[in-house]
C-alpha positions as CSV (number, residue, x, y, z in Angstrom):
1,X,134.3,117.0,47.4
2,X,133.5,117.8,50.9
3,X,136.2,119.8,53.2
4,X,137.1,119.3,57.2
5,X,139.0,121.2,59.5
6,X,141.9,119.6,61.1
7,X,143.5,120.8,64.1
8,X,146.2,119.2,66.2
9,X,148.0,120.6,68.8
10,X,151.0,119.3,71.1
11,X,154.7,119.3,72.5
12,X,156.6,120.1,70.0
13,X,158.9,117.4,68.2
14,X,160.1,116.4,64.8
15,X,157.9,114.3,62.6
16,X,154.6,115.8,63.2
17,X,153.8,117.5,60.0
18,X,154.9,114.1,58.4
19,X,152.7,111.9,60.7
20,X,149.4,114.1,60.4
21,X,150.0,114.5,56.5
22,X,150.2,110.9,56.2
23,X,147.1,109.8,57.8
24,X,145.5,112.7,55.5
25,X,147.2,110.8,52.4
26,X,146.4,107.4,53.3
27,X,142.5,108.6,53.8
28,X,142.1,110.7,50.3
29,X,142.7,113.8,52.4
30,X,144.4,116.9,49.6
31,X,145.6,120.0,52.1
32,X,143.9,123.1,50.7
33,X,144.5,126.0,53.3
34,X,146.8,125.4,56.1
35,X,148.4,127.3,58.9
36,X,151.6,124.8,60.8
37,X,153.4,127.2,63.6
38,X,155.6,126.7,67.0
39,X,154.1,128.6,69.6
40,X,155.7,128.6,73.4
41,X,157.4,125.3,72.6
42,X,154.3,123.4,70.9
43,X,153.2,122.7,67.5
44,X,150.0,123.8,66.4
45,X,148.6,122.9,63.0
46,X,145.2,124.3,61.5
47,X,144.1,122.4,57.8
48,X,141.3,122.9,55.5
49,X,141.6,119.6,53.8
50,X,139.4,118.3,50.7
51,X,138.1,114.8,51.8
52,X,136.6,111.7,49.8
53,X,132.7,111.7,49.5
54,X,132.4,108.5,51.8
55,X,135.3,109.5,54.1
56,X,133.8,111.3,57.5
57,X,135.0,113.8,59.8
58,X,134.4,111.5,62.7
59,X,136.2,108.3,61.0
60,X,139.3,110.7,60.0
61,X,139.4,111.8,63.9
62,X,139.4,108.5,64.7
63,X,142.5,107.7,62.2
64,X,144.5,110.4,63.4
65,X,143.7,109.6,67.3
66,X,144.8,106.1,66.7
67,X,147.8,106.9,64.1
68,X,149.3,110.2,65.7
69,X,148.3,109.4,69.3
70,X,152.0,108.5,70.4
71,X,152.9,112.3,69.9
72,X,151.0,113.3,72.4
73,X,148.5,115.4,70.0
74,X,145.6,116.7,70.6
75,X,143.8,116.3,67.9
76,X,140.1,117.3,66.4
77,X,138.1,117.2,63.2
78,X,135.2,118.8,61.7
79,X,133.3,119.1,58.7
80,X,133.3,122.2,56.9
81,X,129.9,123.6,55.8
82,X,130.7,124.8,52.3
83,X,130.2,128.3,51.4
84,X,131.5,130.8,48.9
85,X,135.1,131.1,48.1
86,X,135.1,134.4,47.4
87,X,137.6,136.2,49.6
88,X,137.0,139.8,51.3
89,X,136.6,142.8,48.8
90,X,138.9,145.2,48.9
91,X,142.5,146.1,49.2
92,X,145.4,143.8,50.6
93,X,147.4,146.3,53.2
94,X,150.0,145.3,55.8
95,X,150.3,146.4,59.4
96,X,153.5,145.9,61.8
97,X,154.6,146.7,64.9
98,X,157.3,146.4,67.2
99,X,157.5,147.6,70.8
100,X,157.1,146.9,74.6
101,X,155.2,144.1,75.5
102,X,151.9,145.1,77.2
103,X,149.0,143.7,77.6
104,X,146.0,144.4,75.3
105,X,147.9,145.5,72.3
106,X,146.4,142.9,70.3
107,X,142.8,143.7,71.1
108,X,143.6,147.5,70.7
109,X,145.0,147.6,67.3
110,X,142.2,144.4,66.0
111,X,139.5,146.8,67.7
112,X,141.1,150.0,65.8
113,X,141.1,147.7,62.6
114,X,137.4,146.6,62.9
115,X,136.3,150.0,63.6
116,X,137.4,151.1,59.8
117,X,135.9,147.7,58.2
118,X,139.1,145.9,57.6
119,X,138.8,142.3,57.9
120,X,142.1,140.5,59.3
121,X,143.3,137.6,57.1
122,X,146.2,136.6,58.8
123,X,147.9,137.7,62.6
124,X,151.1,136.4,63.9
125,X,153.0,137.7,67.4
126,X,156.3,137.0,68.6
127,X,158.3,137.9,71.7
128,X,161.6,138.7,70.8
129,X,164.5,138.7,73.5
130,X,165.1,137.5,76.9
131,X,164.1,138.5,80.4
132,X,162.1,142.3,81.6
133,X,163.3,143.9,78.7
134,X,161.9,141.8,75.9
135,X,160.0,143.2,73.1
136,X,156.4,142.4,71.1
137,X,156.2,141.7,67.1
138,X,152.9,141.9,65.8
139,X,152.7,141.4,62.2
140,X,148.4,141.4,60.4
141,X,147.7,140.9,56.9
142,X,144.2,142.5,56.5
143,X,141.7,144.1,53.5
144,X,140.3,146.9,53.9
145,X,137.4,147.6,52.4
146,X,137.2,149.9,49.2
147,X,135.2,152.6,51.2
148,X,137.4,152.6,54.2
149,X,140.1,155.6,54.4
150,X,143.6,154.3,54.3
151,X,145.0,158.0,55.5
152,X,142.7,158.4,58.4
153,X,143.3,154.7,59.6
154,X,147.1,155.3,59.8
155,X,146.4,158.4,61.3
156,X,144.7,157.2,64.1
157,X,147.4,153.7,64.6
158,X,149.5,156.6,64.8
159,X,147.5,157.8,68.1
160,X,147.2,154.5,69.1
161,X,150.8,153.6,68.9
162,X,151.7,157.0,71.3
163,X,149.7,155.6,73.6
164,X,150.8,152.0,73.5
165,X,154.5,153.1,72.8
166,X,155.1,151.4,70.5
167,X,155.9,151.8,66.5
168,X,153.0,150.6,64.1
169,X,153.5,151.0,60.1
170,X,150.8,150.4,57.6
171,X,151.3,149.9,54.1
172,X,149.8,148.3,50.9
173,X,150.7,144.7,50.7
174,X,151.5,144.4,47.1
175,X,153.0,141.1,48.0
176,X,151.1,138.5,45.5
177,X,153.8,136.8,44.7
178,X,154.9,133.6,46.8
């Protein structure tokens, strides 16, 4: 069975991860890989969703459009041009990091990642408390690969965190249980 992307994005309110999901239902749609979040008070949504054979991206867009439109979403479609499943090879390890908001510390520590081969499978960022003094979570899920060197990585976050000032931790993520 084919897969399409789904994205929707709008003010957030209750009822939208009912809404979308039931247009997906009513159309054949099964969820495979999804990502549902608020960010700055919206609701943003990214599926992978297996689709019918006869059921296309256009014609689901054109479903959710005319069945979700009232929430004020944003919505898009697209096929997915299937390719291996296989995930990245290597090792599941964990960064954090908690500090002074600033701007660039995203780029800097996803640069310093890329630089040792490490492929980031999942980012998140949060500001945490109120007014000049609020702070910056970053949380990645990443795997590096098995030639990459886990010591000298952390070694240079290390560097990187001095001169951000902030704190950054990397671990293993042994976490394969839900």
């Amino acid at each position: 069975m084919p897969h399409v992307a789904v994205t929707a994005f709008g003010a957030d309110r209750p009822g939208i991860i009912a809404a979308v999901t039931g247009v997906l239902m009513r159309h054949g749609g099964n969820l495979q890989d999804t990502a549902m979040t608020q960010l700055g008070g919206h609701f943003a949504m990214m599926l992978v969703v297996e689709v019918p054979d006869a059921e296309s991206a256009e014609t689901l867009e054109a479903a959710l459009v005319a069945e979700v439109g009232a929430l004020g979403l944003t919505v898009a479609v697209r096929p997915i041009i299937e390719t291996a499943h296989d995930t990245a090879v290597g090792t599941p390890w964990a960064v954090s990091l908690y500090g002074a908001d600033r701007p660039g510390i995203v780029h800097r520590v996803s640069q310093k990642l890329a630089d040792h081969g490490a492929n980031i499978v999942d980012l998140s960022t949060r500001v945490v408390g109120g007014g000049p003094e609020h702070s910056y979570v970053l949380l990645l899920e990443l795997v590096l690969p098995p030639n990459a060197d886990a010591d000298r990585l952390a070694a240079e976050l290390q560097a990187l965190a001095t001169e951000l000032g902030v704190e950054i931790h990397l671990r293993p993520d042994d976490a394969d249980i839900l």
